[in-house]
N, C-alpha and C positions, 0 to 999 in steps of 0.2 A: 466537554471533551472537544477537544479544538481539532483534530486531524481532517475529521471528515464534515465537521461543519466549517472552518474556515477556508477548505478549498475550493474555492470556484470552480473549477474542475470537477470534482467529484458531488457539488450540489447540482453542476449543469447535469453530472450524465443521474444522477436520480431524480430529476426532474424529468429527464428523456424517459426513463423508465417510469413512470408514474404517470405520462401523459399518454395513454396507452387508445388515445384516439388521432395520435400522432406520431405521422412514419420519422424514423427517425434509422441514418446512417449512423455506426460507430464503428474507429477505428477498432480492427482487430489483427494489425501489422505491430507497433511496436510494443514492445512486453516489458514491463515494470513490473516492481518487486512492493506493493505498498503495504508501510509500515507506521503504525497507530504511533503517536506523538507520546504516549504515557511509556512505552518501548522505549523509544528515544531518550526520552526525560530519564526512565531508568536507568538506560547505559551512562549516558552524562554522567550520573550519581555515581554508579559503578566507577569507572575511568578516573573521575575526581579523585574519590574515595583510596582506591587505588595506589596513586600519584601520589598521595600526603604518605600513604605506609612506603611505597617502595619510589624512588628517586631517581631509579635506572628506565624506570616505564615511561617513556617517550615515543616522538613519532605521528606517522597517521593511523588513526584507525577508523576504518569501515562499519557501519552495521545499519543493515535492513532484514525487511521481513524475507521469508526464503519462499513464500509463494510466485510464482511467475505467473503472471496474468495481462491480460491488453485490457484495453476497457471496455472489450466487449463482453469476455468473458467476467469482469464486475460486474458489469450490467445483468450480467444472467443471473449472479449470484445475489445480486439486489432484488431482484424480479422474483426467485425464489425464495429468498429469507423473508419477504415481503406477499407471497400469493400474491404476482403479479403476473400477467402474461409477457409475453417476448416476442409474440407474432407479430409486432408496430415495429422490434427493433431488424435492423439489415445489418452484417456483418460486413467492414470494407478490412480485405484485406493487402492493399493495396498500401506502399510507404505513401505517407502524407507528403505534400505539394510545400512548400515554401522554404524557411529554417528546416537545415539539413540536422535531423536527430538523430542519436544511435536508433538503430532496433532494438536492441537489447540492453535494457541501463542495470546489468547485474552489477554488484560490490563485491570486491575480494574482502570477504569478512572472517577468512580463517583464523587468522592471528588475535581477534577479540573473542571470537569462536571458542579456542584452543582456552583462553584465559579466565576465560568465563568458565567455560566446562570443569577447570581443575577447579575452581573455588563451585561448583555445583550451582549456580545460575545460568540460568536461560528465560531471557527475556521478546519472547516472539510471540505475541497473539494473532492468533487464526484470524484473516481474513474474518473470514463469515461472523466469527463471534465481537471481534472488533469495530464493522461496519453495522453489523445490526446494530449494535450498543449505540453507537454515535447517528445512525438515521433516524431511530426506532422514532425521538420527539415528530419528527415531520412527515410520520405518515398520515 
């Protein structure tokens, strides 16, 4: 599963959490929405799928996970899916210094939302069930 092993990002900050003899700052200002790649890979199919039956479905479409989280609160929930402690990590809640980012990177996902729901698909895996699945090898 490639979501949370090929991100540098999310192998640094369980790394931070794992080295629990090491203080370590995370940011807990900006909030993301993270969404597992077999999610994504599904909607793809869906949308595709979609497309070939109906010819008027055009456009952009949105879709991520609908949890709101910073990385520190990741960190917590790795720390816990994990029996690890959280006492090494510091929260900074503070916007990060250089490249100016949103705070908040939500997606207007209604309209795949709405398309999905009539045909009775929902493709959103839980945070915690997702990440553990993809960490669990490198504990």
């Amino acid at each position: 599963m490639k979501s949370a092993l090929q991100s540098r990002q999310m192998r640094v900050l369980f790394d931070a959490v794992k080295q629990t003899d090491k203080p370590a700052v995370i940011d807990d200002y900006q909030i993301r929405y993270p969404t597992l790649v077999d999610d994504v890979a599904a909607v793809c199919k869906f949308i595709a799928e979609k497309h070939v039956s109906d010819h008027t479905m055009t456009g952009i479409w949105h879709w991520s996970g609908i949890e709101a989280m910073s990385k520190y609160s990741m960190a917590c929930h790795m720390a816990e899916s994990f029996n690890l402690p959280i006492s090494h990590l510091t929260p900074n809640p503070n916007p990060p210094t250089g490249t100016p980012r949103p705070h908040n990177t939500a997606l207007e996902c209604s309209k795949l939302e709405a398309l999905m729901q009539d045909n009775g698909t929902s493709m959103r895996t839980p945070f915690k069930q997702g990440m553990t699945r993809c960490l669990q090898p490198f504990v």
